[in-house]
Structure formats: structure tokens, C-alpha cells
N, C-alpha and C positions, 0 to 999 in steps of 0.2 A: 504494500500500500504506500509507502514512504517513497520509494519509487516511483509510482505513477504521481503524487504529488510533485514529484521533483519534472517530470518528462512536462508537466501542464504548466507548471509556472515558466516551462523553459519556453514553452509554446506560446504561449499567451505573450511573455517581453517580446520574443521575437516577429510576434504579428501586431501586436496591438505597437511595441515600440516607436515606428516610424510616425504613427498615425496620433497615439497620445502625447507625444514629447519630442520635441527637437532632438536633431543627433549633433553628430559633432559638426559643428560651426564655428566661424571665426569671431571673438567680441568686437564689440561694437562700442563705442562711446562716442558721446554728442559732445563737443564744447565750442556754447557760443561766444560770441565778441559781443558787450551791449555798442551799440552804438545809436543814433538818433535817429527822432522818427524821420526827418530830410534822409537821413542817407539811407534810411531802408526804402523809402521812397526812390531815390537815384537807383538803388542796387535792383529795384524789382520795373518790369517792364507791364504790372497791370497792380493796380491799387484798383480792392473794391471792396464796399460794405456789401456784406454779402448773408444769408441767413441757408442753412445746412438743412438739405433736404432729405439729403439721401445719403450713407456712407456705404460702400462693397469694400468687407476687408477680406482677403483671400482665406479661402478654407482651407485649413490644414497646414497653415503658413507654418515653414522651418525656421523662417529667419526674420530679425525685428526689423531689416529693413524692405520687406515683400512691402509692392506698393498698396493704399488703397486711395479708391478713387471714392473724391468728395465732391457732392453733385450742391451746387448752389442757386440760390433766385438771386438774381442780382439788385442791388435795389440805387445801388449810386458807384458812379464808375468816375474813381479821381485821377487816373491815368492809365492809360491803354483802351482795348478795344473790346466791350464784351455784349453780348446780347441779354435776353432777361435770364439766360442759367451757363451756366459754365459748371466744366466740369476739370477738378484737378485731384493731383497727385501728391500724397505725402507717404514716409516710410508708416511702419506698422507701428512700430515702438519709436518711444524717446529718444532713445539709449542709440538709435539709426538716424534723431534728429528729428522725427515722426513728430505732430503737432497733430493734438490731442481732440479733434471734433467731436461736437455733439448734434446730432439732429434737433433741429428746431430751436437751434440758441443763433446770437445773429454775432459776426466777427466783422475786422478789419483787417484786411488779408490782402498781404506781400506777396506777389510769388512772380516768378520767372519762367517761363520756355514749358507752361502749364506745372509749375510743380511751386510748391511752398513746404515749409516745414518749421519746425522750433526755431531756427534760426534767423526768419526770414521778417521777424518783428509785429505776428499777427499779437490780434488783441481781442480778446471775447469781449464782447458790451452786452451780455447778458441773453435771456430765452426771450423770443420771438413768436409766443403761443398764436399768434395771429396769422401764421404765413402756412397754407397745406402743404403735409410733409409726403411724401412719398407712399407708398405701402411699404411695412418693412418684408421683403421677399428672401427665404432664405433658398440656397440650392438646393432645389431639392435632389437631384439627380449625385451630387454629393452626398448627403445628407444619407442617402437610400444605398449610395458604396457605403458608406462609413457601417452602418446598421448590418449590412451583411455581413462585413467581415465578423464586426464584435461576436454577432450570433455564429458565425461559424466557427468563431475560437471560442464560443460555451459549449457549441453541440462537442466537437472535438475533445475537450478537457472533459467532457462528461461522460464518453466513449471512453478514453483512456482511464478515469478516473473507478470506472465501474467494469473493467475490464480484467478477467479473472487474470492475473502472471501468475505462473510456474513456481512454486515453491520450491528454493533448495533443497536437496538434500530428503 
């Protein structure tokens, strides 16, 4: 019995592993420079008040800097070109530079060549309960891989688990 415990918890790290927890990846750290609001203005080629509709953060993400994409209404455009939404890119985590969205809060947002991030001198001005937000949609076609595997590393361990082995001796 001590053995098929052993054969399942070996099964289980090495299937569920990939899918529950990062593997080995390079660290990451973020360190910004403060500098003013002029020059994050100069440094970025779209300043917009902007309120967060929509966030897609990658499923099953290995790494804090997997991009996600941040869908916005625009509501006042202080420099560059945007329509009423745009849609940009920050990392996943901090720790990648990653700046920290929330749906339905309204920001001031730096960003360059579609991308922004912690360093780029955004500014949250608070929840925006007034502007419709998206649906939140999850993958589901994701969602429906992720679910088979787990069940098929229960079925598995539970096979082995209740599987008569051979007695020494």
C-alpha cells in the first residue's frame, strides 16, 4: 500500500506540476526611476484617462511577465491618437513591471508602442461604477483541458491506489 501511495503522489507532481505551479524560470524584478509627470508624458506617445473594461490574463501563465491585454473606454485623450477603447498590454506581475488593473476603476495611463506598465507613471483616480464593463468570459475551452487532466490524474491514482500489488515473500 505504501507503494502505490508513493507511484500516485509521483503521478499527480508530474501531471498536475506544469499546470499548478511554475517551473523553473528566470526572476524577475521591477525597479522604477520616479520621475515627473512632464517627463512621463514626453517618455509615452498616448496619455489617456481611460476607465478598464475588460482584463484577458493568460491561462496557465509560467511566467510574471506573460502579457495581459487591458481593454479600455476612453474618455479624454491628452496626447496621441485613440478612439472610444483601446486596447493594451502590460506584464502579469509587478515583479515583470506588470501595473496592476482593475475593471471598472478609471486610470491615467502612460504607455508607448500599445504597452504600459508600473513604470510608465499610470495613476488610478478611483472606481468608475458608471461606465459598462465587459462580461467577464472565462476560456472555457481551457478551463474544460484543465478539468480533464485533474480528473484523469484522480481516476489514475485511484486505479493504482486500489490496485491489488504482489506481496513479498
Amino acid at each position: 500500500m505504501r507503494r502505490a501511495g508513493v507511484v500516485v503522489a509521483v503521478m499527480i507532481t508530474t501531471t498536475l506540476g506544469p499546470i499548478a505551479g511554475p517551473g523553473a524560470s528566470p526572476a524577475y524584478a521591477c525597479g522604477c526611476t520616479v520621475i515627473s509627470e512632464r517627463e512621463y508624458a514626453v517618455a509615452a506617445d498616448l496619455v489617456v484617462r481611460a476607465v478598464v473594461t475588460d482584463l484577458r490574463e493568460p491561462f496557465l501563465a509560467m511566467r510574471s511577465d506573460a502579457p495581459v491585454r487591458v481593454r479600455l473606454a476612453v474618455e479624454r485623450v491628452d496626447k496621441g491618437e485613440a478612439g472610444d477603447e483601446i486596447t493594451l498590454t502590460t506584464a502579469l506581475s509587478g515583479a515583470s513591471c506588470g501595473f496592476a488593473f482593475e475593471r471598472g476603476h478609471r486610470y491615467l495611463i502612460y504607455a508607448r508602442d500599445g504597452e504600459t506598465g508600473l513604470c510608465s507613471g499610470n495613476q488610478h483616480l478611483g472606481a468608475a461604477p458608471e461606465v459598462p464593463l465587459d462580461p467577464d468570459r472565462r476560456p472555457t475551452a481551457s478551463v474544460l483541458a484543465a478539468a480533464v487532466v485533474v480528473a484523469g490524474a484522480a481516476v489514475g491514482g485511484w486505479l493504482l491506489v486500489h490496485r491489488r500489488w504482489p506481496r513479498p515473500g
